[in-house]
N, C-alpha and C positions, 0 to 999 in steps of 0.2 A: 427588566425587559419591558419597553412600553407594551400596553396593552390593550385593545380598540376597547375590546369583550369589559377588561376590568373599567377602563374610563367609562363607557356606556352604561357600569352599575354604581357610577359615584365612588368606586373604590379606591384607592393609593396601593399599585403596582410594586410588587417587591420585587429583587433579584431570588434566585433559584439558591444560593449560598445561604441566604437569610431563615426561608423555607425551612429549607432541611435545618438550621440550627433551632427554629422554631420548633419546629415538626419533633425533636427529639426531647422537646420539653415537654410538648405537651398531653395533659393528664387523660384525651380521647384519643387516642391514635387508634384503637379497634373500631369506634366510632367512626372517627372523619374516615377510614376506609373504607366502612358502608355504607357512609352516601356519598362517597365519590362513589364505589360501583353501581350504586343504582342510578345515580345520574350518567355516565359515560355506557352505562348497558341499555338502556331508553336511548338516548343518541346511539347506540349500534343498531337498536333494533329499528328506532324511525327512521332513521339514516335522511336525515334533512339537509336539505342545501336552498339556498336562495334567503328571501327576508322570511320566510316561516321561521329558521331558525332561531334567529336573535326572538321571537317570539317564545317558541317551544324553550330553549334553555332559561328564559328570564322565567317562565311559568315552572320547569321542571326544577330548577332548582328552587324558585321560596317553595314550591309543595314540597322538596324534600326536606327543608332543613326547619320550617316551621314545627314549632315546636322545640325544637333545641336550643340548648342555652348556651351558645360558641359565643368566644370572644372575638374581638373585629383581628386578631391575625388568624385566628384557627377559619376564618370565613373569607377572608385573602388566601389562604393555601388552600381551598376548595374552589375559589375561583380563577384563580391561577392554574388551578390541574385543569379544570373545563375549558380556559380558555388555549392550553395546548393543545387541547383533545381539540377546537374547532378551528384554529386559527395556525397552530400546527402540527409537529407528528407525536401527540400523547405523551406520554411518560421522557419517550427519548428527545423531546423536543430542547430541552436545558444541555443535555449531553452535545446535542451536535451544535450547541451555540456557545460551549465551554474549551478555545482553545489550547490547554493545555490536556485535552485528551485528545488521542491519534488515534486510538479504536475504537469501537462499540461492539459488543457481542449480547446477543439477545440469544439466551439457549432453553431457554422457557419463560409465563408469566413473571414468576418472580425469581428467576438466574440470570442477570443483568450484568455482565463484567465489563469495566473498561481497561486500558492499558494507558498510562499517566507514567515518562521516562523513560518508556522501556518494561513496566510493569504492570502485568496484570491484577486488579484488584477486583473484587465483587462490590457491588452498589447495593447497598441494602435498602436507600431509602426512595428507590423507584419499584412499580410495576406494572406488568398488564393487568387487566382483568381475568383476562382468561385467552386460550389460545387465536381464536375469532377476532381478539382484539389486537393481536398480533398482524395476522393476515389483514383485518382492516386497513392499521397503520404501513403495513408493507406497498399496499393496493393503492394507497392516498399518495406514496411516494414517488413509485413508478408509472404511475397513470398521467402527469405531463409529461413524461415520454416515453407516449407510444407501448409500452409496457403492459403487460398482462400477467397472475399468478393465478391458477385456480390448479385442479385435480388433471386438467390434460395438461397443462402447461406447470407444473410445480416447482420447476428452478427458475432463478434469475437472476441475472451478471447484468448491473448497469452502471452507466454514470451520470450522475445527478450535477442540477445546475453547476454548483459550485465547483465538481470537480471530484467530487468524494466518490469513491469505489461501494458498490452497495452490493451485497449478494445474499439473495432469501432460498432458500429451500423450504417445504411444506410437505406432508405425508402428502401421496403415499414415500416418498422419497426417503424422509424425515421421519423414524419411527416414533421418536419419545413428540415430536410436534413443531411447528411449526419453527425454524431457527433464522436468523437478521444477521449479516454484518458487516458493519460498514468503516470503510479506511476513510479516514476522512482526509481533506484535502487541506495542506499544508500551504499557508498565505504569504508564511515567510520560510523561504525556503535555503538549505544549510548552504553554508561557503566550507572553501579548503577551509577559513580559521576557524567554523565552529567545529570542525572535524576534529581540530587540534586543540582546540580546548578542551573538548569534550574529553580527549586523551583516546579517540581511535585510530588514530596514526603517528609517528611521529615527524618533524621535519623534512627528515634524510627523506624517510620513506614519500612523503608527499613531493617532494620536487623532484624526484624520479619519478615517479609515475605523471607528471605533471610533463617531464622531458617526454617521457614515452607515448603520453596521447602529442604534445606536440609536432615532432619528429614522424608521428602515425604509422607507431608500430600496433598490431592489434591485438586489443584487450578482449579478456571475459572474463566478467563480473562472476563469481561464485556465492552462493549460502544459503541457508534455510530459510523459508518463510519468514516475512518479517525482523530478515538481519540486517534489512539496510543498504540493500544491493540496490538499487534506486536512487534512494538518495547520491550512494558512493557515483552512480552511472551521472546523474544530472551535475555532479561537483566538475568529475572530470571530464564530461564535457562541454564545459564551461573554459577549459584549456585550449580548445579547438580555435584557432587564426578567427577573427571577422572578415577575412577574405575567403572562406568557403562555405560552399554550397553544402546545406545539411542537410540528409533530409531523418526524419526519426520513423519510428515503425512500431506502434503499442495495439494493445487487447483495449486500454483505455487509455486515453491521453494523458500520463501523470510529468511528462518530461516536460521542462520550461526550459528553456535555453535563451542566453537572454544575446544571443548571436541574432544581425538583422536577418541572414539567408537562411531562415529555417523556413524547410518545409515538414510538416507534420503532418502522417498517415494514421487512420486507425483501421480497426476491423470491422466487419458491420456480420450480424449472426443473420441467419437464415429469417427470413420474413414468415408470418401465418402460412401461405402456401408450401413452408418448405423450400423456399429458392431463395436466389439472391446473395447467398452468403460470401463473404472475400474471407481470406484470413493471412493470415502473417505472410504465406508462401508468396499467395501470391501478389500481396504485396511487395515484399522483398524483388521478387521478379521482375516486378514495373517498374520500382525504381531504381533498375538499374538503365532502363530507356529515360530517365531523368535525368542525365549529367551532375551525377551526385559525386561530391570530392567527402563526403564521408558516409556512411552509412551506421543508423545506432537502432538497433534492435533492442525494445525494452526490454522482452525475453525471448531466449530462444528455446522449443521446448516440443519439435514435432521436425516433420520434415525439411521445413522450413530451412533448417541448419544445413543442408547440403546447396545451396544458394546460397547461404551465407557465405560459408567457404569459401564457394565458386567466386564471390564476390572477389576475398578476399583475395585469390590466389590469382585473379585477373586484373592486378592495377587498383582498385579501389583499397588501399590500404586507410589505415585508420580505421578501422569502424571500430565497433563498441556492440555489446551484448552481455546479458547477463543471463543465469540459468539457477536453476536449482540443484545442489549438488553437495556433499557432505566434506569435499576436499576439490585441493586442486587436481589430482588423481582421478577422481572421482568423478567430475566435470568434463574428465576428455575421456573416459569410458563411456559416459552418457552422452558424449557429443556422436562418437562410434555406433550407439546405437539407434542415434534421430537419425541417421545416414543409413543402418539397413533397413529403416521404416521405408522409404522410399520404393523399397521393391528392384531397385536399379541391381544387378547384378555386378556387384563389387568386392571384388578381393577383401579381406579384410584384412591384408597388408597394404593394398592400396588406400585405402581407407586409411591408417594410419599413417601412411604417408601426407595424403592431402590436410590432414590434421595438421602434421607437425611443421609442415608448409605454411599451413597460414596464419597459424596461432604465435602469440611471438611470447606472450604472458599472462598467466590467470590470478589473478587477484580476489582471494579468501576473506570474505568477512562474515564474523558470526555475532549475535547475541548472546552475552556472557549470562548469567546466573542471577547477575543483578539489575540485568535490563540493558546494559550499556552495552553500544554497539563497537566491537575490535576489528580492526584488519589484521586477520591471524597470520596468512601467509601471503607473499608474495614470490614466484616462482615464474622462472624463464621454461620456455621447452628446450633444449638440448639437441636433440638429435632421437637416438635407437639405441636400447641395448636388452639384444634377444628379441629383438622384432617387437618389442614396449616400449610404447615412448617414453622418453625420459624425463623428467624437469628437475632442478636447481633451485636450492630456496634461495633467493636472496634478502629477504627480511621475513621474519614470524613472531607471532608473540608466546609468550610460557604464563601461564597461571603458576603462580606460586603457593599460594595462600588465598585463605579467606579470612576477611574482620567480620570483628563480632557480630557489627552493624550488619553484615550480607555481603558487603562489596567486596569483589573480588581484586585482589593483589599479584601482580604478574610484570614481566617486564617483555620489551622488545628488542630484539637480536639480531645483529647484522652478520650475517654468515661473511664467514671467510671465503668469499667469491667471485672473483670479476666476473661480471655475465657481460655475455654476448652484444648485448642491446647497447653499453657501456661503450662496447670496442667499437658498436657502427658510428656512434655520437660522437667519438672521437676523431673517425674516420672522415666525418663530416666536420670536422672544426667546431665542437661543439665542446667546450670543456666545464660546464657549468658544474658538472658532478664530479671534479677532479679530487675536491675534496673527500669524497664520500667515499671514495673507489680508491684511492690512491694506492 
C-alpha cells in the first residue's frame, strides 16, 4: 500500500500480507504492541489534524522507540499501523482494502472476525486499543457524511463512499461495548454463470427463473441474513428487456443494474431535528406516479408490503423484492403479517387472497454450513386449500452428507410438476422450457 506517512520517513512501504507474516515471526510482538499503544493512545488523546500532525507523530514516535533495538521490518510494522491510524481507519484499514473479504465484524478491541467465501474467521493478528479506539475509528468514518455516534445518538446505518454498508452500535445500546460492521461493497459483481459455477443453482433452474423475470411474473427473493438474496435479486434482474423503465427501491443503494432506464430510490432516516424521514413506503408510493414497467424492492419488511402488492395486483407486474424468512412458507406468513401492520381493517382471508393474487413465485436461498450460497427451493403459489395458501415445489435442494473437509454434499431435484407459470409461457408461444417440463 503506497504510503505518504512511511515515504515522508525515508521508509519502504510493505503490503499488510507481508506484516502479518512478519509480525508472526517476530521475537517482540509483546513489545511492538506497546508502543504501538502508546503511540496511537497520545494520537487519541491529542487528537491532531492539520500540519502539527506530521510533526507530533515524527516527534512521538522516535521518543517512543528510542532506545529499542527493532530491526528495519519490526519499525515498518509500527509505522505502517501509525500510518493507518492517521491516513486511514486504524487496525481495519488493510481489511477494507483486502478484496477477497465481504465482511468485517468488530465485536470488541481485540474480537475482530471476517467472512472470506462464505466463512466466518477470527483475525488474530489486528486490534483496537481499547474501546474509545473503536468509537474514534467509527467517528473518522461517518463524519464525511454528515454522520454522528455519541451516547444520544448510539446507532448508526450508513453508506460509505464506496458503497460498503456500515453499521455501529455503542453503549448504552451495546452492553459488552462498542460493536462495527460493515458489508463491504462488491466491485465485480456475480452473473447467472458465477452462480452456476459456484454450484447455487442449476441450469434448468436458472433459465426458468430467467423465463419468469422475463415474461414478469412476480418474484420474492426469500433467506437469512447474509444468504445471498441480493446478490440472487441483482442477477435476476439483469433478465429485465433494455426497453424498460426500472426503477429500484433500497435502505442503501446495493443494486447495479447495468439496464440504461434505471431509476434508483433510496431512503433517507430522520434528520437532527427529528424530521425529514422517507422510507421504503413511501417511496414505493411515488413510484408508482413514475411510469415504472418494473418495480424492485431490495427488501420488503414493514408496511411497505401492502403497496407492494397493490402494485402488483394493478398492472405493474414484474417486480422483484426480497425479505427475510426461514422458507417459502414462511415468507408469505410474514408478508400476512407486514399487511396487518398497516392498521387497515382487513379480513385476513382477504389478505390471503391478495397474496396469492399477486405473488406468482418465492425463490429460497440459504447459506449452507460451509459458506456456500444454495437456491433450496423454488415454489409456485397454487391457489387455497383450507383457506392456506398453497405452494408447489418445482426445484429444491437435499443435503446429503458432509466431507471431511466441511463441504456439504447434496443434490438438486426437479419435482414431478408442471406449474402453472409453464402453462402461461406456453400459452404465449413461449416454448423455451419445453424441454425441462416435458
Amino acid at each position: 500500500m503506497a504510503s505518504k506517512l512511511l515515504d515522508e520517513f525515508g521508509l519502504k512501504s510493505e503490503k499488510i500480507e507481508n506484516f502479518i507474516s512478519d509480525y508472526e515471526t517476530f521475537q517482540n510482538k509483546e513489545l511492538l504492541d506497546e508502543l504501538r499503544s502508546k503511540i496511537i493512545e497520545h494520537l487519541i488523546d491529542n487528537n491532531l489534524t492539520g500540519n502539527t500532525t506530521k510533526e507530533f507523530v515524527r516527534n512521538e514516535i522516535d521518543k517512543t522507540l528510542v532506545g529499542y533495538d527493532l530491526s528495519n521490518i519490526e519499525r515498518s510494522y509500527i509505522y505502517n499501523l501509525i500510518d493507518n491510524e492517521i491516513n486511514g481507519y486504524g487496525p481495519i484499514t488493510d481489511l477494507l482494502e483486502d478484496k477477497s473479504i465481504t465482511e468485517i465484524m468488530v465485536n470488541a478491541p481485540s474480537e475482530i472476525y471476517v467472512e472470506i467465501d462464505g466463512r466466518i474467521i477470527r483475525d488474530h493478528t489486528i486490534s483496537f486499543i481499547n474501546d474509545e479506539h473503536i468509537v474514534r475509528t467509527i467517528q473518522r468514518m461517518i463524519q464525511p457524511l454528515g454522520r454522528t455516534i455519541d451516547t444520544t445518538n448510539p446507532m448508526v446505518d450508513a453508506r460509505l463512499k464506496d458503497g460498503s454498508r456500515l453499521n455501529a452500535v455503542i453503549p448504552p445500546l451495546s452492553i459488552k461495548g462498542p460493536v462495527l460492521t460493515i458489508r463491504k461493497f462488491k466491485e465485480e459483481l456475480a452473473d447467472i454463470g458465477d452462480l452456476l459455477r459456484n454450484g447455487t443453482l442449476t441450469s434448468e433452474m436458472a433459465r426458468f427463473l430467467e423465463a419468469c423475470v422475463r415474461e414478469k411474473f412476480n418474484v420474492i427473493i426469500s433467506g437469512g441474513t447474509g444468504g445471498g438474496k441480493t446478490t440472487l435479486l441483482n442477477v435476476l434482474s439483469s433478465f429485465i428487456s433494455e426497453r424498460e423503465r426500472i426503477i429500484t427501491i433500497e435502505d442503501a443503494a446495493e443494486l447495479r443494474l447495468k439496464q440504461s432506464h434505471v431509476i434508483s430510490l433510496e431512503t433517507r432516516l430522520t434528520n437532527y431535528e427529528g424530521t425529514g424521514e422517507i422510507t421504503i413506503r413511501d417511496l414505493v408510493i411515488n413510484s408508482l406516479r413514475m411510469r415504472p414497467d418494473r418495480i424492485i424492492v431490495g427488501e420488503v419488511r414493514g408496511k411497505e408490503a401492502f403497496d407492494m402488492l397493490q402494485a402488483m395486483n394493478t398492472g405493474h407486474t414484474g417486480s422483484l423484492t426480497t425479505m427475510h424468512a426461514n422458507s417459502p412458507s414462511d415468507a408469505l406468513n410474514r408478508l400476512e403479517s407486514m399487511i396487518l401492520m398497516t392498521g387497515m381493517e382487513i379480513p385476513v382471508k382477504a389478505i390471503r387472497e391478495y397474496i396469492e393474487k399477486a405473488i406468482h413465485l418465492v425463490v429460497h436461498i440459504e447459506r449452507m454450513a460451509d459458506g456456500r450460497r444454495k437456491v433450496v427451493n423454488i415454489s409456485e403459489i397454487t391457489g387455497f386449500n383450507n383457506d392456506i395458501i398453497e405452494t408447489k415445489e418445482i426445484f429444491s435442494y437435499k443435503q446429503t452428507g458432509v466431507l471431511p473437509n466441511g463441504e456439504i454434499e447434496g443434490e438438486f431435484i426437479k419435482h414431478k410438476y408442471i406449474p402453472n407459470i409453464y402453462k402461461s409461457l406456453k400459452a404465449r408461444g413461449i416454448n423455451d422450457l419445453d424441454d425441462i417440463f416435458r
